[in-house]
C-alpha positions as CSV (number, residue, x, y, z in Angstrom):
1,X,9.4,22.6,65.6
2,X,10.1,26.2,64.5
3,X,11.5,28.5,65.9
4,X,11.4,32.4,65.9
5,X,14.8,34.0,65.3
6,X,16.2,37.3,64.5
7,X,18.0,36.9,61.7
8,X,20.4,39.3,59.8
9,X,19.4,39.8,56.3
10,X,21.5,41.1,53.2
11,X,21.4,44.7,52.6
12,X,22.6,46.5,49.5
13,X,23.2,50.2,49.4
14,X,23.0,52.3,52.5
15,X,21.0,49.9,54.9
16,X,21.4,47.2,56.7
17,X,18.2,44.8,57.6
18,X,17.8,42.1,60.5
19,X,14.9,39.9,59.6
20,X,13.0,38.0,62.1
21,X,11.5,34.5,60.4
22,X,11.0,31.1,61.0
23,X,13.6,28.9,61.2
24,X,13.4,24.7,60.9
25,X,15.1,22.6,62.7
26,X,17.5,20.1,61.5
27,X,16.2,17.1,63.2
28,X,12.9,17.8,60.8
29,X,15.1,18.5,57.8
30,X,17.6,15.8,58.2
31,X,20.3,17.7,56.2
32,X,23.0,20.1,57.0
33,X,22.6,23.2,55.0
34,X,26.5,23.2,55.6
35,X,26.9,20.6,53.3
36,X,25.3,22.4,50.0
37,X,28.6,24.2,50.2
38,X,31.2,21.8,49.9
39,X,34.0,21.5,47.9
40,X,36.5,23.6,46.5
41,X,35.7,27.2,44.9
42,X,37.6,30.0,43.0
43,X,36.6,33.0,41.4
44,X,37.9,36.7,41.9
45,X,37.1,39.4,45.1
46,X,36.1,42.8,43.8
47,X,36.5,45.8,46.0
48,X,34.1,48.6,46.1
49,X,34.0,52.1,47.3
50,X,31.3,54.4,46.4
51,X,30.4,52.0,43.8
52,X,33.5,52.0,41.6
53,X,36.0,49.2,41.9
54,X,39.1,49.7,43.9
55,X,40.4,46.3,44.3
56,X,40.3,43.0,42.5
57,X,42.2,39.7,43.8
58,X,41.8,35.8,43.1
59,X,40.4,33.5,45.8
60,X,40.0,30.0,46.6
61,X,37.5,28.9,49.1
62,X,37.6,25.1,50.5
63,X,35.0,23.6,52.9
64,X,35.2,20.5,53.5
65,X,33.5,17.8,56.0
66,X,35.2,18.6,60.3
67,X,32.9,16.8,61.9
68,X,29.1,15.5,62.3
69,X,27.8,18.8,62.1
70,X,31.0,20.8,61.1
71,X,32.7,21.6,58.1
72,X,36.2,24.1,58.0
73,X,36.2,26.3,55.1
74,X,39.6,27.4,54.6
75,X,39.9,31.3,52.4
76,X,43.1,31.5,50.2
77,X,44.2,35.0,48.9
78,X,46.0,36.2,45.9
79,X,48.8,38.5,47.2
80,X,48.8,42.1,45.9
81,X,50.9,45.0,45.8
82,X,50.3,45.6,49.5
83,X,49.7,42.4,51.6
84,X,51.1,38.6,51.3
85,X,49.3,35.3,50.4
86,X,46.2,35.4,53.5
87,X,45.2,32.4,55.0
88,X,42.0,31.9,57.1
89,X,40.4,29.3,58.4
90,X,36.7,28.8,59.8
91,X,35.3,26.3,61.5
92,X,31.7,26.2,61.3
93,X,29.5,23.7,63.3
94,X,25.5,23.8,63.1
95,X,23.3,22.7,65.8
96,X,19.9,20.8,65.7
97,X,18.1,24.3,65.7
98,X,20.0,25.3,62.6
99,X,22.2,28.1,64.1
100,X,26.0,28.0,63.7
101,X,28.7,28.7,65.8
102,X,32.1,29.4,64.0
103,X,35.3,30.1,65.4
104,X,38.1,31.2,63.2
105,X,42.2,31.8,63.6
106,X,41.5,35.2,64.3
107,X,40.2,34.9,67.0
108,X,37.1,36.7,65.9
109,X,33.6,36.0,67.7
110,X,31.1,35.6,64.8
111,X,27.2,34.9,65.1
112,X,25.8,33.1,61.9
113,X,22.4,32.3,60.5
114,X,20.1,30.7,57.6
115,X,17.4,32.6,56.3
116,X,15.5,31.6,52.8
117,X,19.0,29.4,51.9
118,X,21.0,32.3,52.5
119,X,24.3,32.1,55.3
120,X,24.6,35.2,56.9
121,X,27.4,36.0,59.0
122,X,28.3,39.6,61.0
123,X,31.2,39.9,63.3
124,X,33.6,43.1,64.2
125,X,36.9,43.9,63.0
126,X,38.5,46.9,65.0
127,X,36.1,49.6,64.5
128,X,34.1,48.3,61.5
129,X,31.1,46.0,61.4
130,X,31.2,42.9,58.7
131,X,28.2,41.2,57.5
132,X,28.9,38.4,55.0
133,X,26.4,36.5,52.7
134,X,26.6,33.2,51.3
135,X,24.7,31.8,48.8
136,X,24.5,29.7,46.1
137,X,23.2,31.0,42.5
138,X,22.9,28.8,39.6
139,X,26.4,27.0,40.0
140,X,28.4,29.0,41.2
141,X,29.0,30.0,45.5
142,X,28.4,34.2,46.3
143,X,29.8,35.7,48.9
144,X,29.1,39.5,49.7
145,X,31.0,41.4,52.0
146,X,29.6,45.0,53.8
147,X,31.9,46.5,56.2
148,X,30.6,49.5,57.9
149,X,30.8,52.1,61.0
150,X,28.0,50.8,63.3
151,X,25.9,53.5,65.0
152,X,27.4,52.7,68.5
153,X,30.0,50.5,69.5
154,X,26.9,49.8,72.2
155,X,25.2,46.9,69.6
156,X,24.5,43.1,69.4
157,X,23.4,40.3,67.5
158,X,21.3,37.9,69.7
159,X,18.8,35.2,69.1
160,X,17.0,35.8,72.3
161,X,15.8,39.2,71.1
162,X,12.8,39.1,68.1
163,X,13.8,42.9,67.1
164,X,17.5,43.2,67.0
165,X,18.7,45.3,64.1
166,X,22.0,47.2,62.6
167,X,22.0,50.1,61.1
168,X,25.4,51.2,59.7
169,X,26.4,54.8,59.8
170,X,29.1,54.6,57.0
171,X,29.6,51.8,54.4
172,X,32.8,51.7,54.0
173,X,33.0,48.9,51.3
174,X,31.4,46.4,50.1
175,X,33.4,43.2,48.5
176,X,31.6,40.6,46.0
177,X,32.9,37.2,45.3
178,X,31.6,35.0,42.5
179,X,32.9,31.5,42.3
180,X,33.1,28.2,40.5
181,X,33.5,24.9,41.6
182,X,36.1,23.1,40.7
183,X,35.6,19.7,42.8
């Protein structure tokens, strides 16, 4: 059975793209797409404003097996000059349709999706919009990070609409993370 689903899609410079596409569902598939992503990952964050680096720290990224359908990836942060060692923790759980629902220590509400093996997931922090993309290229796990002024603080992110979109106003950065696995 497929299913038609608005879908948030990576973006790279100024705008940001929802896609609506097909979507299979895991009792056809049999697999988690969760479970592609296991293990344990490290690699540096880099920082960008206006396309030059501002910021580079180390990360470590563990996901590991929560439940029948859930796995908790847990984010470790190098300190720097201005914050301590961060800590966060996600728990992600995917139903048979293939949409996730995550909830992390933050308390933040987070919508997430597959589209062509990509994880996309967009949630708000204060006044700024996040989208993050996960993916896996050759061997090694990428996660991009755009946060961004949304047009309104009016938005949302729905599966029950086929033409939801966000269009940021303002990038404000944009973080890359390339990692290896070490597990």
């Amino acid at each position: 059975m497929k299913l038609l689903k608005s879908k948030i899609a990576k973006y790279t410079g100024s705008i940001a793209l929802i896609l609506c596409c097909h979507s299979t569902s895991m009792s056809q598939t049999n697999t988690n797409p969760l479970r592609k992503f296991e293990g344990t990952w490290v690699g540096n964050m880099e920082t960008y404003q206006n396309s030059i680096i501002t910021d580079k720290i180390k990360i470590k990224v563990e996901i590991s097996k929560y439940s029948e359908y859930g796995y908790k990836w847990i984010y470790t942060f190098s300190p720097t000059k201005n914050t301590e060692i961060k800590k966060i923790e996600t728990i992600r759980i995917i139903n048979d349709f293939g949409d996730v629902s995550a909830t992390t220590n933050n308390q933040f509400p987070i919508t997430e999706y597959w589209i062509n093996n990509k994880f996309y997931s967009g949630f708000i922090s204060g006044n700024s919009y996040i989208v993050q993309t996960f993916y896996l290229e050759g061997k090694n796990l990428i996660i991009d990070i755009v946060k961004s002024e949304p047009e309104n603080t009016d938005y949302s992110i729905s599966t029950n609409s086929t033409n939801q979109y966000v269009k940021p106003s303002i990038i404000l950065e944009i973080k890359k993370c390339i990692l290896t696995k070490t597990n």
